[in-house]
C-alpha positions in Angstrom: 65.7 45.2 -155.8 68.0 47.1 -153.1 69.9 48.5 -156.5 67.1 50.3 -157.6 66.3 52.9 -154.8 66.8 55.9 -155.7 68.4 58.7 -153.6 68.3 62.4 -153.8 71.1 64.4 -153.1 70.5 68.1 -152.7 73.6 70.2 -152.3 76.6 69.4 -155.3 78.8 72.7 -154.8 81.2 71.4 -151.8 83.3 68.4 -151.8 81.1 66.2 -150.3 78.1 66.7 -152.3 80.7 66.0 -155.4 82.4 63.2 -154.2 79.4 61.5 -152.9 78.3 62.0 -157.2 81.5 60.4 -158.3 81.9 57.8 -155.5 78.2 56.1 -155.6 78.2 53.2 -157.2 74.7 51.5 -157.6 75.9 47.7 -157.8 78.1 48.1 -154.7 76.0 51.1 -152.6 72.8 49.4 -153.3 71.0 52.8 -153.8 71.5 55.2 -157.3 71.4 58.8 -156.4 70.0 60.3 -159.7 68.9 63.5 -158.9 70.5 66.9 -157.4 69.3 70.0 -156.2 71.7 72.9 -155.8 72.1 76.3 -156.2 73.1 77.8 -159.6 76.7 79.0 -159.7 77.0 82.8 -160.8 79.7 82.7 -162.9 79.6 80.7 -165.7 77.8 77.6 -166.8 76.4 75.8 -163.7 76.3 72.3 -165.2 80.0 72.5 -166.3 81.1 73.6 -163.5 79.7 70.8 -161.2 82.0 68.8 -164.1 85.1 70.6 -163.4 84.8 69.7 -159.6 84.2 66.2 -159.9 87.0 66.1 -162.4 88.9 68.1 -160.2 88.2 65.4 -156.6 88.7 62.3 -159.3 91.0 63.2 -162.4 90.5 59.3 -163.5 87.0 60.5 -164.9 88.2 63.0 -167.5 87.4 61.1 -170.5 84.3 59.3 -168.5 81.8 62.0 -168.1 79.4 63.3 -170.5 77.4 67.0 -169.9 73.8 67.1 -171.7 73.1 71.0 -171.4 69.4 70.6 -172.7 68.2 68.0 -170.2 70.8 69.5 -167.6 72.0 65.6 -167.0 75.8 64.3 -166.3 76.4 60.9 -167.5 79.2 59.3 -165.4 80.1 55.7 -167.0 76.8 54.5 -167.1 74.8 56.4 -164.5 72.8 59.5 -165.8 72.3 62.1 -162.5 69.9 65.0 -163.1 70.7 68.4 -162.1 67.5 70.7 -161.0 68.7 74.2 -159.8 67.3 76.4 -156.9 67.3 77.2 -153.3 66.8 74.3 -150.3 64.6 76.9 -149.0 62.8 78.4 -151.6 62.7 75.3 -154.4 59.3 73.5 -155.0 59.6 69.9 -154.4 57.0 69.4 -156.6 59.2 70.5 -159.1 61.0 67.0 -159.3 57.8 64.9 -160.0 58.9 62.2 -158.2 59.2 60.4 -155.0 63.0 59.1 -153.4 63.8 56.2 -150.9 66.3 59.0 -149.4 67.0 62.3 -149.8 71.3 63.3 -148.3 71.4 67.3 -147.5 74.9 68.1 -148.3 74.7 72.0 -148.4 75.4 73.5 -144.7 75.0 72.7 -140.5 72.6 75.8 -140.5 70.2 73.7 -142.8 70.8 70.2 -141.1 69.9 71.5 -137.5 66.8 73.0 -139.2 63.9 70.8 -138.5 61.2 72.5 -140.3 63.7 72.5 -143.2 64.7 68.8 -142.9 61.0 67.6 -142.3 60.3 69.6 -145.3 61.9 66.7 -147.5 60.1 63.8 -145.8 57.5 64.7 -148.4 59.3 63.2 -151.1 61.6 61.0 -149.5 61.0 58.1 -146.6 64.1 59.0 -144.8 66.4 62.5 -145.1 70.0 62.6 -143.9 72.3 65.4 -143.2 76.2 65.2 -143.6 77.2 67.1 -140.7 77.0 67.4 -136.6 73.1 68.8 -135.0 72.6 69.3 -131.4 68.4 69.3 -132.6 67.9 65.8 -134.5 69.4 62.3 -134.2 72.6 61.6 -134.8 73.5 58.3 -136.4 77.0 57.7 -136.8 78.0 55.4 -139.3 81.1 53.7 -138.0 79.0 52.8 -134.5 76.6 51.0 -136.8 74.8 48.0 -134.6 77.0 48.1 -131.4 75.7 48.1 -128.2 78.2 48.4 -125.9 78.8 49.6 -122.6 81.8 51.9 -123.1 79.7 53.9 -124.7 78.0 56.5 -121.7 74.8 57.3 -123.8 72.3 54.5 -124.1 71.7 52.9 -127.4 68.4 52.9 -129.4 67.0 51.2 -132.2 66.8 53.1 -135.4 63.6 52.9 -136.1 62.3 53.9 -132.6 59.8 56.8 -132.0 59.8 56.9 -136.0 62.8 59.1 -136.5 63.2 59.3 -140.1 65.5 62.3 -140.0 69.4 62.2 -139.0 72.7 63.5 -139.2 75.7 61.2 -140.3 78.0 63.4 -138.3 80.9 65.2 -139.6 83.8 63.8 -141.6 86.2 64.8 -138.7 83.8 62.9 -135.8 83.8 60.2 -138.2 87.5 59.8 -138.4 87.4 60.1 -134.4 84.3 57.4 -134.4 86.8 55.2 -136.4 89.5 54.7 -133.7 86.7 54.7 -131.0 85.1 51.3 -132.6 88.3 50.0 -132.8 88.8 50.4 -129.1 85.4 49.3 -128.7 85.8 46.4 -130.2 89.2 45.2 -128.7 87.3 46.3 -125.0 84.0 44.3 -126.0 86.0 41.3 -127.0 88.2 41.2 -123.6 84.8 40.5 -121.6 85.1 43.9 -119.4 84.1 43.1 -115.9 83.9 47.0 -115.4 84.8 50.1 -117.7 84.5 54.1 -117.3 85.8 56.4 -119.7 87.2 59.4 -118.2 87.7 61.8 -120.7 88.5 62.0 -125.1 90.9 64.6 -126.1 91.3 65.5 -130.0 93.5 67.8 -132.1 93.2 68.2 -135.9 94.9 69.0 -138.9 92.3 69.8 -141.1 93.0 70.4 -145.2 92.0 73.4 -146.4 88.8 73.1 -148.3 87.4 76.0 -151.1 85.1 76.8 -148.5 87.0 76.9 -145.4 89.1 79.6 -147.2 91.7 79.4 -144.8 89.5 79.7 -141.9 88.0 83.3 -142.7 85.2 84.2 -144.6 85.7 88.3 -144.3 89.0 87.9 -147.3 88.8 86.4 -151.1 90.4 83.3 -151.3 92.7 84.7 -154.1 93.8 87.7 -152.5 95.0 85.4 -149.7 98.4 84.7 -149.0 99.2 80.8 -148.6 101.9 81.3 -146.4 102.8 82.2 -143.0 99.2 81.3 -142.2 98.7 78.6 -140.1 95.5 79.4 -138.1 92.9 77.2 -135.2 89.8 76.6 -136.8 87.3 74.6 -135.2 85.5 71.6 -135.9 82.3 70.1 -135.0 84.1 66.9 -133.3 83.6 67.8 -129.7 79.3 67.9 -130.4 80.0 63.9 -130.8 82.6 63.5 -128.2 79.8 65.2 -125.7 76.7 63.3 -127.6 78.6 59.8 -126.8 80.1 60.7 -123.2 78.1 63.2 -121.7 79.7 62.4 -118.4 83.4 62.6 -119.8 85.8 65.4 -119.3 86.0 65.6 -123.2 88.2 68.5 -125.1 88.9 69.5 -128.2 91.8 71.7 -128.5 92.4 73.0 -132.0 91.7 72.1 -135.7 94.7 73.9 -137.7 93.8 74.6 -141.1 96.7 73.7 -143.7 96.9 74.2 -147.6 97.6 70.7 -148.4 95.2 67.9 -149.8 93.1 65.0 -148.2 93.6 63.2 -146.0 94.1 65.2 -142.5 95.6 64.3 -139.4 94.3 63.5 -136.2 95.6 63.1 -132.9 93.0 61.3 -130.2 93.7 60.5 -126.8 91.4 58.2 -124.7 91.8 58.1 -120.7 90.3 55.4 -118.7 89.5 52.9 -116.0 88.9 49.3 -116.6 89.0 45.9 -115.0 88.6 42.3 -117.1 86.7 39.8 -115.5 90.3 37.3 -115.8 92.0 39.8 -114.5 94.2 40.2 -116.8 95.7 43.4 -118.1 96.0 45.3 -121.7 99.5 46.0 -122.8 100.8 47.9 -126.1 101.2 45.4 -128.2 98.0 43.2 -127.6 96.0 46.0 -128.9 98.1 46.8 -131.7 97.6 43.2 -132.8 93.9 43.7 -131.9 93.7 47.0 -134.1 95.1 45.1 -137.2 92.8 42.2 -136.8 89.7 45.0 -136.8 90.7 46.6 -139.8 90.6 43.2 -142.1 87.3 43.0 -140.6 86.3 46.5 -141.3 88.8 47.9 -143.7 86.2 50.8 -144.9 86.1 51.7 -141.0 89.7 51.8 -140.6 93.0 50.6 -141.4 96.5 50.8 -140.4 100.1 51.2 -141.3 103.4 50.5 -139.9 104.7 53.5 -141.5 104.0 57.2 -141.8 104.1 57.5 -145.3 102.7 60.7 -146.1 99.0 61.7 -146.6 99.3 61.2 -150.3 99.8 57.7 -149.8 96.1 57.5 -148.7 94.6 59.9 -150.6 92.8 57.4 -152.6 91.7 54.9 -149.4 88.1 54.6 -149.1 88.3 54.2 -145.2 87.5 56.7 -142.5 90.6 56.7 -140.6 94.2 55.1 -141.3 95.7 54.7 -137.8 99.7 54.9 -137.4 100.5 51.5 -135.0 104.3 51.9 -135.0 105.0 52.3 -131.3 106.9 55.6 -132.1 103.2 56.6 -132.9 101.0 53.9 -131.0 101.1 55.1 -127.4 99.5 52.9 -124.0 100.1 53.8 -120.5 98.8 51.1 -118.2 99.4 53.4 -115.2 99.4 57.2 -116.2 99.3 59.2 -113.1 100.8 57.8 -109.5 99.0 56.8 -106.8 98.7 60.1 -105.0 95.4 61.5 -104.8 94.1 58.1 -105.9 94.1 58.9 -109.7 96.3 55.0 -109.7 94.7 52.7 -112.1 93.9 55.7 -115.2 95.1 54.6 -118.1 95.4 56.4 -121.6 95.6 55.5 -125.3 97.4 58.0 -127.9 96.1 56.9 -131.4 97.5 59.4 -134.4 95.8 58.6 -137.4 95.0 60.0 -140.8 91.4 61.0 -141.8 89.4 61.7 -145.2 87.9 64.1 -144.9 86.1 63.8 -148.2 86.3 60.2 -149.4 86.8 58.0 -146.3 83.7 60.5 -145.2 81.7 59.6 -148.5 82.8 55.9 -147.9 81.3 56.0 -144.1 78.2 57.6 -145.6 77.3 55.6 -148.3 77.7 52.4 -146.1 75.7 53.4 -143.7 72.6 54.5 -146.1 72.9 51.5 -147.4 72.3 49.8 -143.8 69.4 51.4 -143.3 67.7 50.6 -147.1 68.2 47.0 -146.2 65.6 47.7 -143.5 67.7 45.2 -141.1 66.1 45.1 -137.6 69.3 45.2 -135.8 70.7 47.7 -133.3 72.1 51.2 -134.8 73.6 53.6 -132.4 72.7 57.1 -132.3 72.2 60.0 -129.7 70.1 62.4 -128.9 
């Protein structure tokens, strides 16, 4: 049965490691992951505080978790994970005395882009995913899960091809960006394109602050920091998947400002284009707002939409990568952007702003598309190279 894979996550002292804990639900994910590698915490006991984090990222589970300090277990509801402490690097595999369907590194880029480190894990596991952006192994992106479509520039492969067992989901803010991007896709699919070019992607982020971004400086204690007056650019790893999917795009990525305020963040995308339907017939603002709303009752862990900016808070809890803003003081379409001087006539841009979870409408994205690939479907998954 698909419910009884078993997954191994090995990283539990950032968010996502936590949340993807707390969040994985066997009956609905298909998969169980009951068993975590990561490093001891210093201070402390390590077991309780792994607790105090996932009570912290879900406070509905105070009274629902139970610590066993002898067998080093957590026992959340009715799903028993078990803790095994060490070093990705140094840690014996052997150690765990058994074999996994999947293994999720969740502990840092540096490991993911490490192929001798990821391959180390196909020993135990059939396939090993990283949650984060690589420039050296496959991406597979979860919300561009079986499309094949030509507005995409980079050609699209079949997930099983040249036996790559080894990939990275991408990060939670290219997911968010991926989100709106398969929207458009789909809307562009749908209108039978008679020709389509994507000119350039443009993306600006604000990012929550995160225990380990620490404000975006690693040189000052997080404590002896002052909250305010400290609005800094950070950087993100969006624009690896912006150049992975369009490698012939003028693609930028300006700025991710780091901000002390919870989940979800905001982005601001921006696509500009050429396109011609084979009727002739032209996109206008409120077609593809309609078009957006009907793509997120299809997909509602993919994206959603609201008619109003209520707030971050009101979607802290949404399970969905990216929650797009199609008021039309927010929802922006220019048919025609530039004039017809210097022939740019006929470039066209989109303005989506939309909020993105970083930790939970991430998780949500992940799990999903692990899940897709246990099924062992034979159909189409996009990734790059």
């Amino acid at each position: 049965m698909l419910n009884s894979k078993k997954i191994l996550l090995v990283g539990c002292g950032s968010e996502i490691g936590s949340m993807l804990v707390n969040m994985n639900n066997p009956n609905k994910d298909g998969f169980k992951i009951d068993t975590v590698l990561t490093k001891k915490i210093d201070k402390g006991n390590s077991l309780k505080s792994i607790y105090a984090r996932m009570i912290i990222l879900n406070p509905t589970l105070i009274d629902k978790i139970v610590l066993d300090y002898k067998k080093d277990t957590i026992k959340i509801k009715n799903k028993v994970i078990k803790f095994y402490w060490g070093d990705i690097k140094t840690f014996k595999l052997k150690n765990l005395k058994k074999k996994f369907d999947a293994t999720i590194i969740a502990t840092s880029k540096k490991h993911i882009s490490n192929k001798v480190l990821m391959k180390k894990f196909l020993k135990i596991s059939k396939y090993v995913f990283g949650v984060a952006e690589s420039k050296n192994i496959p991406s597979l992106y979860p919300n561009l899960v079986s499309i094949n479509s030509r507005v995409i520039q980079s050609k699209p492969k079949k997930v099983f091809e040249d036996n790559n067992r080894i990939f990275a989901l991408g990060s939670c803010q290219s997911n968010g960006w991926q989100a709106q991007l398969r929207a458009l896709i789909e809307i562009f699919d749908d209108s039978k394109l008679k020709y389509f070019k994507m000119l350039g992607t443009e993306v600006d982020i604000i990012h929550p602050d995160t225990p380990q971004g620490r404000l975006g400086t690693k040189s000052i204690e997080p404590r002896d920091q002052d909250a305010r007056n400290n609005l800094r650019p950070s950087f993100s790893q969006v624009d690896i998947s912006m150049n992975k999917l369009f490698p012939n795009a003028s693609n930028t990525h300006t700025v991710s400002l780091r901000t002390l305020v919870s989940p979800p963040g905001f982005q601001i995308v921006r696509f500009f284009f050429k396109y011609q339907l084979k009727n002739n017939f032209k996109f206008n603002k409120d077609k593809i707002i309609e078009e957006i709303k009907v793509f997120s009752k299809k997909y509602p862990n993919i994206l959603r939409y609201s008619n109003d900016s209520l707030g971050s808070r009101a979607f802290e809890m949404t399970e969905t990568a990216a929650v797009t803003l199609v008021d039309k003081k927010y929802f922006h379409f220019k048919e025609n952007l530039f004039s017809d001087e210097n022939n740019l006539s006929g470039i066209c841009e989109i303005i989506m702003q939309s909020y993105v979870h970083n930790t939970r409408g991430y998780c949500r994205s992940v799990l999903d598309c692990i899940k897709h690939i246990l099924q062992r479907k034979k159909n189409t998954y996009y990734f790059a190279n």
